[in-house]
SENU-219552 format. One record per residue (C-alpha): x, y, z; residue in three letters. Coordinates in Angstrom, 1 decimal, always signed. Layout:
BEGIN
REC     c1     c2     c3 type
REC      X      Y      Z  ALA
...
REM end
This chain:
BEGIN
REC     c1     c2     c3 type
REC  +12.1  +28.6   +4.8  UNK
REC   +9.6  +26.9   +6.8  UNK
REC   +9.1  +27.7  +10.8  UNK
REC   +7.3  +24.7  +13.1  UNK
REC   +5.4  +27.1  +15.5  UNK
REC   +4.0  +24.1  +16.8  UNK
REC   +3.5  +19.9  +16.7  UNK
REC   +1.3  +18.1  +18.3  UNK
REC   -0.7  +14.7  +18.4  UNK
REC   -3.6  +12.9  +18.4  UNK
REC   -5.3   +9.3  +19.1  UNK
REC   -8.2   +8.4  +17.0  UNK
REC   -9.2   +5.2  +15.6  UNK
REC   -8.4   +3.4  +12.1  UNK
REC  -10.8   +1.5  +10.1  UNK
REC  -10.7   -1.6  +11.7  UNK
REC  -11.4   +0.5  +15.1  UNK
REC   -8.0   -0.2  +15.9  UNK
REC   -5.7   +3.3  +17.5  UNK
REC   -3.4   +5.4  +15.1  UNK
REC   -1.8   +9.0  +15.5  UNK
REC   -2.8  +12.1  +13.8  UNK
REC   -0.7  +14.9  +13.9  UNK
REC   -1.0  +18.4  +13.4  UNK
REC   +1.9  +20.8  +12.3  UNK
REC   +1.4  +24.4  +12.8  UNK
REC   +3.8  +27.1  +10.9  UNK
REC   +4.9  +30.5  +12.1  UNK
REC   +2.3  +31.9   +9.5  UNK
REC   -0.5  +30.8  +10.6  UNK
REC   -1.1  +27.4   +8.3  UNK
REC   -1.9  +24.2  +10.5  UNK
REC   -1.8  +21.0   +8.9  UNK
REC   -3.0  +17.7   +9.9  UNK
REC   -2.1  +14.0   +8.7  UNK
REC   -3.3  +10.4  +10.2  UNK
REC   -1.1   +7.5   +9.4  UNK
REC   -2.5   +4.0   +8.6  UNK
REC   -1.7   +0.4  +10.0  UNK
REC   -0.8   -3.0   +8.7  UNK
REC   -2.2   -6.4   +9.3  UNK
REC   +0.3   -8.2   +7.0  UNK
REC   +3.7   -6.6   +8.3  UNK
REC   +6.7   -7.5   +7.3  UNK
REC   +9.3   -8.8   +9.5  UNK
REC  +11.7   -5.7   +8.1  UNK
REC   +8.8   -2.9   +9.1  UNK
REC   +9.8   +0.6  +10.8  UNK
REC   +8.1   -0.2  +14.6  UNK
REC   +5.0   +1.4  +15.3  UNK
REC   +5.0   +3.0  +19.0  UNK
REC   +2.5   +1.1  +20.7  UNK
REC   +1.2   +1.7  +24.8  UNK
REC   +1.1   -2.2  +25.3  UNK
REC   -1.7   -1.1  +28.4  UNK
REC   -3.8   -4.2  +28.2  UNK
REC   -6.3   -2.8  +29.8  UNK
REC   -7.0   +0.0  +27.3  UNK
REC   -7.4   -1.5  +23.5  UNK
REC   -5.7   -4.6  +24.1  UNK
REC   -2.3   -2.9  +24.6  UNK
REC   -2.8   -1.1  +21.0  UNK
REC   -3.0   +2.6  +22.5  UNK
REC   -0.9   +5.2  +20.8  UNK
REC   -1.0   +7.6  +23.8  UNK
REC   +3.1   +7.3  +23.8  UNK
REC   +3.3   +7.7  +20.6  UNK
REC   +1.0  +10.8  +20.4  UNK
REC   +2.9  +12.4  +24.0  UNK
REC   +6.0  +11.6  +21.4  UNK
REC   +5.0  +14.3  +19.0  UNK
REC   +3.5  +16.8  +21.6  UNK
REC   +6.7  +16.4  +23.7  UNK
REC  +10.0  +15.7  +22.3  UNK
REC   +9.6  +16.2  +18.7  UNK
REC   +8.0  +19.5  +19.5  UNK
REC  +10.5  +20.9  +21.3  UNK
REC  +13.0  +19.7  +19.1  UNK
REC  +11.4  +20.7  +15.9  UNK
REC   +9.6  +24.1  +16.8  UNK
REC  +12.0  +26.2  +14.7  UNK
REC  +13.4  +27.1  +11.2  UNK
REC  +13.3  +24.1   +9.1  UNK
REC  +15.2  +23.8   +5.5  UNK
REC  +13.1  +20.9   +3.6  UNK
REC  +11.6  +17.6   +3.9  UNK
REC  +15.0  +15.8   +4.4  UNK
REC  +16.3  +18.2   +7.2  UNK
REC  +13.0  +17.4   +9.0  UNK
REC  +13.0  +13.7   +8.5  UNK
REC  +17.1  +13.5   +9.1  UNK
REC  +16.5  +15.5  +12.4  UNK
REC  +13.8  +12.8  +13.3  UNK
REC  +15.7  +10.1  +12.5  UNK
REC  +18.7  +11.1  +14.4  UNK
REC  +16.3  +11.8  +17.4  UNK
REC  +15.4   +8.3  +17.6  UNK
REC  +18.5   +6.9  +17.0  UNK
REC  +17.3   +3.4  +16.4  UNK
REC  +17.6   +1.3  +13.3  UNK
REC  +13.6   +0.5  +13.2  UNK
REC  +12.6   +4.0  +14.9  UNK
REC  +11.6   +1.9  +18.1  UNK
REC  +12.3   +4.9  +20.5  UNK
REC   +9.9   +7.1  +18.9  UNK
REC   +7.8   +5.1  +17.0  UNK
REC   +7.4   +5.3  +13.2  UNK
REC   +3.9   +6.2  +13.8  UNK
REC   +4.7   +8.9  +15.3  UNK
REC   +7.5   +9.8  +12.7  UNK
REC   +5.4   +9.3   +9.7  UNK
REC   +2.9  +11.1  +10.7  UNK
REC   +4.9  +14.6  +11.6  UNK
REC   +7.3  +14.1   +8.1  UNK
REC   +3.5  +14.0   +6.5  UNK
REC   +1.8  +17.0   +8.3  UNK
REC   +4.9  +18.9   +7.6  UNK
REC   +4.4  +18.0   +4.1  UNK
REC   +0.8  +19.0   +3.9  UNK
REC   +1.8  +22.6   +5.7  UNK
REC   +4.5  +23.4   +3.4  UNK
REC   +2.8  +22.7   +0.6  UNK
REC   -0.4  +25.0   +2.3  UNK
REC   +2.3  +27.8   +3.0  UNK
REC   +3.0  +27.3   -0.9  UNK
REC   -0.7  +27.2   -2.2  UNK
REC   +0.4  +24.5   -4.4  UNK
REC   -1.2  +21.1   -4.5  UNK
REC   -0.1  +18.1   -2.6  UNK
REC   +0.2  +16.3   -5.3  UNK
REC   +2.5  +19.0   -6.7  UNK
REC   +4.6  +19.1   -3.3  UNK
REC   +5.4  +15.5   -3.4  UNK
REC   +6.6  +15.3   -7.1  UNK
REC   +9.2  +18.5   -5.9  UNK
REC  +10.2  +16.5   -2.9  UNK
REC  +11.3  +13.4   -5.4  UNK
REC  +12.2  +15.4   -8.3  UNK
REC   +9.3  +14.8  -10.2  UNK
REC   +8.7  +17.4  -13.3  UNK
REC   +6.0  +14.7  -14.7  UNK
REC   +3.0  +13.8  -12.5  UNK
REC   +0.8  +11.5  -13.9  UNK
REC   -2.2   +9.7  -12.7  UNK
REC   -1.8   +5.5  -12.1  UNK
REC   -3.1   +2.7  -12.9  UNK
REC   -5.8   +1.1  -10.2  UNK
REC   -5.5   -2.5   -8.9  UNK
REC   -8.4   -3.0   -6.7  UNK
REC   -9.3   -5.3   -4.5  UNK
REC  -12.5   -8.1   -5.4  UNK
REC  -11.4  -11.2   -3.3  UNK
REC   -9.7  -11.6   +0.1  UNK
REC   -8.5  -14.3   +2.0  UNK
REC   -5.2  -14.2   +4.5  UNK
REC   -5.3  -12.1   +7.0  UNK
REC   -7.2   -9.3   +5.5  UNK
REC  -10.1  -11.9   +5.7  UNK
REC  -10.8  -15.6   +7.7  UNK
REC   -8.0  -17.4   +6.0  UNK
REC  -10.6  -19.4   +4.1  UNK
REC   -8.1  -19.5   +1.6  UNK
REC   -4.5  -18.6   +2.2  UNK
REC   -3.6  -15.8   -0.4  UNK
REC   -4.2  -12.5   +0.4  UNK
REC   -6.0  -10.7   -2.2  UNK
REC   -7.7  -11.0   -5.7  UNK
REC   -7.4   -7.5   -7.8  UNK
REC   -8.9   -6.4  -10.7  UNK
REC   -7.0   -3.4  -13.1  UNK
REC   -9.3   -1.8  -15.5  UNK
REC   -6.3   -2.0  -18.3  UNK
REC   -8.3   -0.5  -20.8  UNK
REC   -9.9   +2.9  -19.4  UNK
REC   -8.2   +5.5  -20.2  UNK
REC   -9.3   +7.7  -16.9  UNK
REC   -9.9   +6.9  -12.9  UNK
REC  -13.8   +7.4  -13.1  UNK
REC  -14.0   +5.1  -16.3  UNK
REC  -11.5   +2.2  -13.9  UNK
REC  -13.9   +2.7  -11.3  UNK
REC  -16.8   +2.6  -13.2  UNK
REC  -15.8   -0.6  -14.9  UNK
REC  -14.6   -1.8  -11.0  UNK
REC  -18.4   -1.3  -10.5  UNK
REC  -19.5   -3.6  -13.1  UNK
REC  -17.5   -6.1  -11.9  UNK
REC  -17.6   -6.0   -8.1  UNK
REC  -21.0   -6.4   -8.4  UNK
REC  -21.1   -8.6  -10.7  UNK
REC  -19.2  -11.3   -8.3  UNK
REC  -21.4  -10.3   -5.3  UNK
REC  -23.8  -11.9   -7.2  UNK
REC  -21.8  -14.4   -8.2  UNK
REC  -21.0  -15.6   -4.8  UNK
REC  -24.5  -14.9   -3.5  UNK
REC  -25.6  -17.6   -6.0  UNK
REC  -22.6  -19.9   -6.0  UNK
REC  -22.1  -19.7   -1.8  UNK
REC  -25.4  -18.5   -0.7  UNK
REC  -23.4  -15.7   +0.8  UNK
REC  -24.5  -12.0   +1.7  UNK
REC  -22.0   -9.5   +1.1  UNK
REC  -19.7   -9.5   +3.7  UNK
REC  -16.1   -7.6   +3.3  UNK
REC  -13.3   -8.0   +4.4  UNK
REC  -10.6   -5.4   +5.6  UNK
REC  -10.1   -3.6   +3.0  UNK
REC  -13.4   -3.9   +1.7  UNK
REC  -13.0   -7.4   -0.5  UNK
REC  -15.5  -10.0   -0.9  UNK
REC  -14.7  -12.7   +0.9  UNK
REC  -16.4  -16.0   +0.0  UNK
REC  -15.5  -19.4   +1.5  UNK
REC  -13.9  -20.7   -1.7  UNK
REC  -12.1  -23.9   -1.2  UNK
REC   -8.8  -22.7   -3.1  UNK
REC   -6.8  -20.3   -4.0  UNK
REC   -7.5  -21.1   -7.5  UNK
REC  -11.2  -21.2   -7.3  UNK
REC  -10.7  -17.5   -6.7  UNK
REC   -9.1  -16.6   -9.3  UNK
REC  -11.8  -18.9  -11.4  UNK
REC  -14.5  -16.6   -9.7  UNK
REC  -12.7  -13.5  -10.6  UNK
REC  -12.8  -14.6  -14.4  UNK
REC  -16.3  -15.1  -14.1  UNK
REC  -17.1  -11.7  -12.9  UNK
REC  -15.4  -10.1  -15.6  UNK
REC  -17.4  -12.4  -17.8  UNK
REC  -20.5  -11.6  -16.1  UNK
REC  -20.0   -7.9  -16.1  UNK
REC  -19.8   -8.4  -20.1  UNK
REC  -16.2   -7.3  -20.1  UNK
REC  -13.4   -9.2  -21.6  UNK
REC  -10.9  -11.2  -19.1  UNK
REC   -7.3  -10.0  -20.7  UNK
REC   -8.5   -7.1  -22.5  UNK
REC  -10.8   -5.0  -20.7  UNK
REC  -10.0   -6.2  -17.2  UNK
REC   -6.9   -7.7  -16.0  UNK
REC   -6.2   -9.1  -12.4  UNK
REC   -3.3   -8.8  -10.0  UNK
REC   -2.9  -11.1   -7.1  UNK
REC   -1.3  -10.4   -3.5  UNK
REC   +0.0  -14.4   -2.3  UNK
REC   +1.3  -12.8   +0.6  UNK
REC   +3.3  -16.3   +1.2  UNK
REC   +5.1  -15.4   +4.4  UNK
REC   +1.7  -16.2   +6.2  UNK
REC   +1.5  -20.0   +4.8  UNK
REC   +5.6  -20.6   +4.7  UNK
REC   +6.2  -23.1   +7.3  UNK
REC   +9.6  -24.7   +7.8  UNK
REC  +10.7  -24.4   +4.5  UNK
REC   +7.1  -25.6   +2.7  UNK
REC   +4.2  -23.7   +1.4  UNK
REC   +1.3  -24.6   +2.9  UNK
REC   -1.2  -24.0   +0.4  UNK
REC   -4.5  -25.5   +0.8  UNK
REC   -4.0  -29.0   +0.5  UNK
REC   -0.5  -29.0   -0.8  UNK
REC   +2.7  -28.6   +0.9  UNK
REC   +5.4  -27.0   -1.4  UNK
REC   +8.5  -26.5   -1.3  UNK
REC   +9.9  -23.2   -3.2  UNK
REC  +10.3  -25.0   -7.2  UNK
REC   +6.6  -26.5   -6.5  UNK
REC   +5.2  -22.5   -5.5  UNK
REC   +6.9  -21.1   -8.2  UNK
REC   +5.2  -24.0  -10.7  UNK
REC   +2.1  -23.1   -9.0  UNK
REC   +2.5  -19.1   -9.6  UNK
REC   +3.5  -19.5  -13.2  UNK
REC   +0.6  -21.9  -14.1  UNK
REC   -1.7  -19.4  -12.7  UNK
REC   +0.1  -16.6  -15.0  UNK
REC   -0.5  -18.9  -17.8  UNK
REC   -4.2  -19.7  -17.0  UNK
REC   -5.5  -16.1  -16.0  UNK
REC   -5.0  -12.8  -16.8  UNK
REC   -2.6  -12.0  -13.8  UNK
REC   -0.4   -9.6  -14.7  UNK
REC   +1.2   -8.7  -11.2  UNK
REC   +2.0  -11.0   -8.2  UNK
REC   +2.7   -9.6   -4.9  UNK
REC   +5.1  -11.6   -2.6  UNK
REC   +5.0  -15.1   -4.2  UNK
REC   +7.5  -15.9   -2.2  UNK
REC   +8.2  -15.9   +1.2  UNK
REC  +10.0  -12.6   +2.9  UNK
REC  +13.4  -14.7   +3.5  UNK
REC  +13.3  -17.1   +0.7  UNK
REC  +15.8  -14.9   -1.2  UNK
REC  +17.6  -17.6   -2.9  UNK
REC  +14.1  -18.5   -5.3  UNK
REC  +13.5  -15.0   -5.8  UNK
REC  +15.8  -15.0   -8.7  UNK
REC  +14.0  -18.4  -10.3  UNK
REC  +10.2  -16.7   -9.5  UNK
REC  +11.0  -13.3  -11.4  UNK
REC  +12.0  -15.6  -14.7  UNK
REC   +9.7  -17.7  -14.7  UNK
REC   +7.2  -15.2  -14.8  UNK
REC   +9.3  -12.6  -16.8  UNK
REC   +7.4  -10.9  -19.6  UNK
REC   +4.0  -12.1  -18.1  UNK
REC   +3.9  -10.6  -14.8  UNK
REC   +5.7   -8.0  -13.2  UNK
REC   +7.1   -9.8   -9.3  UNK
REC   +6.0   -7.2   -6.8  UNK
REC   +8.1   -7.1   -3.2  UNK
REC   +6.1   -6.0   -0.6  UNK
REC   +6.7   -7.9   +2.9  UNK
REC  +10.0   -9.2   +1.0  UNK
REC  +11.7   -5.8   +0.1  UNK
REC   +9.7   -3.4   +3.4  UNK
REC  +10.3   -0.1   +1.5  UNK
REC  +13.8   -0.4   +2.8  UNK
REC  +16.6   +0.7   +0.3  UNK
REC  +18.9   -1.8   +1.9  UNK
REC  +16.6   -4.9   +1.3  UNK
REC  +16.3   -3.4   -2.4  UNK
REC  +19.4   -3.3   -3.5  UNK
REC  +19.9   -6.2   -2.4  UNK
REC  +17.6   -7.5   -4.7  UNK
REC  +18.2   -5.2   -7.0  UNK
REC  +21.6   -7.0   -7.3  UNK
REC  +20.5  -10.5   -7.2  UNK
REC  +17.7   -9.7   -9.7  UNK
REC  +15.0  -10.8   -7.4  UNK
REC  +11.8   -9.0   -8.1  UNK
REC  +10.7   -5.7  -11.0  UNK
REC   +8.5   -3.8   -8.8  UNK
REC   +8.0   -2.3   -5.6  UNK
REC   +5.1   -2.1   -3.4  UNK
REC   +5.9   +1.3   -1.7  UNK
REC   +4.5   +1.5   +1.7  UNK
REC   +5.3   +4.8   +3.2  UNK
REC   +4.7   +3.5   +6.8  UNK
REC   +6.9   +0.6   +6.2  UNK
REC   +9.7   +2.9   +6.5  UNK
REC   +8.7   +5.7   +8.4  UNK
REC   +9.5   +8.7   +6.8  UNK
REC   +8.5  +10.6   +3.3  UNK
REC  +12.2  +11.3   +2.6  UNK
REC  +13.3   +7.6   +3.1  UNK
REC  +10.5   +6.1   +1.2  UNK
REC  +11.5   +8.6   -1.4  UNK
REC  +14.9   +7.5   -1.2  UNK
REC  +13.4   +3.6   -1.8  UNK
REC  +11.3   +5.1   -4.8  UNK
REC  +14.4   +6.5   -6.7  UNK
REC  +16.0   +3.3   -5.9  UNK
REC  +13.6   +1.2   -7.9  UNK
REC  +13.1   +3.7  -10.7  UNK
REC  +17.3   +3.2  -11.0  UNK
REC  +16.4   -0.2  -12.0  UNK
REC  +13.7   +0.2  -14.6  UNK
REC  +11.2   -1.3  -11.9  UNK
REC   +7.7   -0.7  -11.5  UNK
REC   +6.2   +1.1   -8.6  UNK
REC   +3.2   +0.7   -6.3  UNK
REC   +2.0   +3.0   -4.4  UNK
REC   +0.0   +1.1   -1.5  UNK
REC   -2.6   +1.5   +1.5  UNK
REC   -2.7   -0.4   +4.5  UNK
REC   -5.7   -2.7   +6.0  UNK
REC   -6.2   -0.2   +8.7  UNK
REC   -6.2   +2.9   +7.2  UNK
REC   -8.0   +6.3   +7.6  UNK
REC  -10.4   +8.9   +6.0  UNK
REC   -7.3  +11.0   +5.1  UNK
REC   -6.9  +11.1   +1.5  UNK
REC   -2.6  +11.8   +1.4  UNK
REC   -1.8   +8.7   -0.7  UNK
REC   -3.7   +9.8   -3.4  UNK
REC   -1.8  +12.8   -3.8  UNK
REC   +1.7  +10.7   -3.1  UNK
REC   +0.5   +7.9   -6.5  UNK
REC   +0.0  +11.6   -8.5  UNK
REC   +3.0  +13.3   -7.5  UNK
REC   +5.7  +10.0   -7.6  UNK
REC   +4.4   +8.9  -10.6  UNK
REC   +3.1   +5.7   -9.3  UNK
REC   +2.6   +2.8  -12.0  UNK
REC   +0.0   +1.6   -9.6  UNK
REC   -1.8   +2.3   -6.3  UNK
REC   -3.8   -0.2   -4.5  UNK
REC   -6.1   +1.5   -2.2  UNK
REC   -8.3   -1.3   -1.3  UNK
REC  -11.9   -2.0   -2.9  UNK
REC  -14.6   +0.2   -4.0  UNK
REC  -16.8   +0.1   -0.5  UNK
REC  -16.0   +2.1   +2.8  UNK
REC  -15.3   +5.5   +3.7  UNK
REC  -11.5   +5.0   +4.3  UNK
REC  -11.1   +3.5   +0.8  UNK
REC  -13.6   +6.0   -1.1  UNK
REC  -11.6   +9.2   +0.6  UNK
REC   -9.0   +7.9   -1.4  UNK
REC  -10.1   +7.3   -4.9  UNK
REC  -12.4  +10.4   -5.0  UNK
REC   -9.3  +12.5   -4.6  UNK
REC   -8.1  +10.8   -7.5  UNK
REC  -11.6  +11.8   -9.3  UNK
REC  -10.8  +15.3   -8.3  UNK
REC   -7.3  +15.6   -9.0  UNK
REC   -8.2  +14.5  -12.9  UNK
REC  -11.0  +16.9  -13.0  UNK
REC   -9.1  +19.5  -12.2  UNK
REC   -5.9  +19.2  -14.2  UNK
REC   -4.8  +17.4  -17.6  UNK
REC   -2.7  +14.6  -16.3  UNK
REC   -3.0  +11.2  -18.2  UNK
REC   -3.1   +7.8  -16.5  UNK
REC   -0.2   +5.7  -16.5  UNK
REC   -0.4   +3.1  -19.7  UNK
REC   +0.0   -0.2  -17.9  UNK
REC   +0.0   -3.0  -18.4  UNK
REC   +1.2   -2.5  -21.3  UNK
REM end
């Protein structure tokens, strides 16, 4: 059994320079374990509550010190002793804070202890995170998923020059993460080209490391994502497929989608989403519909049914209540699992056995401020995640990720996930 010695926090700064907690978890024999935990731009209005200082003075009021003197203080005196498994932790936690969004504590703060704890356990073991994960869930089958990876952004992971979020590309046909990435290569590069010559633009990213051209439509970036496929010399549909994150709660105003030049109401967005699944080769959309649109949810997943799997991200938070909800009203057939959404490992792997239980697809997801640690990599492996989205090919935060992917399949025989399939 597991003894905390010792918890304690840290304040350091995500990739958008933005604060977020590290915390380090130190076990009566001697292993010490760290874990950062990432940040949102696109939150949902259902998200655990991140502990923030609201100082103004210091980082606009974005200052985790209260969340870090969280972990030092409380938690560690709470938590410094004999502790049974994952779920005793998190269930301690939990009833510490005693609120229904972890508002008291913070989920920052909570995430990042259930994960730290995690990591040390799993030290204490000498077993691989991945490995430690899959026991947590249940897991006798890691395998290795399938990458969607940002090209385009718009939203708020960019200027809003257009309103959806993000463009991905999924290397369907490689049958291993360095030969996804490598065909990710081909492509990325390919449309900074494309957009160099077609906008006169120099390669500027966005959050999460997406090109982000001033396209005039939605549309026209999906057009440009074809035609770096094309120009890579791959085949749109067979070698490269794309998935696209709408995001809609940002453009959903009084009952109309505000897309572009159009105003929509929910029939006209889901006419819009399925001609797109008919024109391109999408084969996931992300939150086509706004967070508290639920009665259209039902109409989106059909019309799209077969083509395109419909993704809840913002819509379902990682929150078992919101997804049996829809799992009863037959609303979406995936999840985008955000660990952070919920605030604890156990919970989010409460939400992960929930969508399995109805035959849905899983993503395992990143956040637009995220940080050099590398956990999620090992939490796609270990849950068997369909997908992960990490972000794009560029920056440290992003790379840290998908190189422990490389070295997870160099060192073991785990297959990649066939999807789509």
């Amino acid at each position: 059994m597991p003894v905390i010695r010792k918890l304690s926090g840290l304040e350091i700064l995500d990739s958008r320079g933005r604060p977020t907690v590290r915390a380090s978890c130190e076990l009566a024999g001697g292993v010490i374990a760290h874990a950062s935990v990432p940040s949102g731009a696109s939150t949902g209005a259902a998200e655990a509550h991140e502990l923030r200082d609201r100082d103004l003075k210091r980082f606009g009021g974005l200052g985790c010190r209260k969340a870090v003197e969280t972990i030092s203080g409380e938690l560690n005196k709470a938590l410094a002793r004999d502790i049974a498994n994952q779920r005793e932790l998190d269930e301690a936690m939990l009833k510490l804070d005693g609120t229904p969004n972890k508002s008291r504590l913070g989920a920052n703060a909570l995430l990042a202890v259930s994960i730290a704890f995690a990591r040390a356990c799993a030290m204490e073991k000498r077993q691989p995170l991945y490995q430690h994960f899959a026991d947590i869930l249940g897991n006798k089958a890691p395998t290795l998923p399938r990458m969607t990876i940002n090209l385009f952004s718009g939203g708020k992971h960019a200027g809003g020059q257009v309103p959806i979020q993000d463009v991905l590309v999924v290397p369907a046909r490689a049958k291993s993460i360095d030969e996804g990435l490598a065909v990710t290569y081909a492509v990325y590069h390919a449309a900074a080209e494309l957009i160099h010559e077609k906008y006169q633009m120099r390669l500027l990213r966005a959050d999460e490391g997406g090109l982000a051209p001033p396209a005039k439509s939605a549309e026209a970036l999906l057009q440009d994502a074809v035609q770096s496929i094309l120009d890579a010399h791959l085949q749109p549909g067979r070698d490269v497929m794309l998935a696209v994150d709408v995001a809609s709660s940002h453009f959903y105003e009084n009952g109309r989608y505000q897309l572009n030049e159009q105003s929509l109401d929910s029939a006209g967005m889901i006419r819009t989403l399925r001609e797109w699944v008919d024109r391109y080769p999408i084969v996931s959309v992300e939150d086509g519909l706004a967070e508290d649109d639920w009665p259209n949810w039902p109409a989106l997943r059909e019309a799209i049914a077969g083509k395109a799997i419909v993704v809840g991200d913002d819509f379902l938070c990682t929150n078992p209540d919101r997804i049996r909800r829809a799992i009863d009203a037959n609303a979406a057939s995936a999840l985008l699992l955000k660990v952070n959404q919920i605030g604890t490992l156990t919970e989010a792997a409460d939400a992960c056995r929930l969508a399995r239980s109805a035959g849905w697809n899983v993503t395992i997801s990143a956040r637009s401020g995220e940080t050099e640690d590398d956990w999620l990599a090992d939490l796609a492996v270990g849950w068997s995640g369909d997908q992960i989205k990490i972000g794009s090919i560029t920056q440290s935060e992003r790379l840290a990720k998908y190189n422990r992917l490389l070295a997870i399949e160099a060192e073991t025989s785990l297959s990649i996930v066939k999807w789509p399939n």
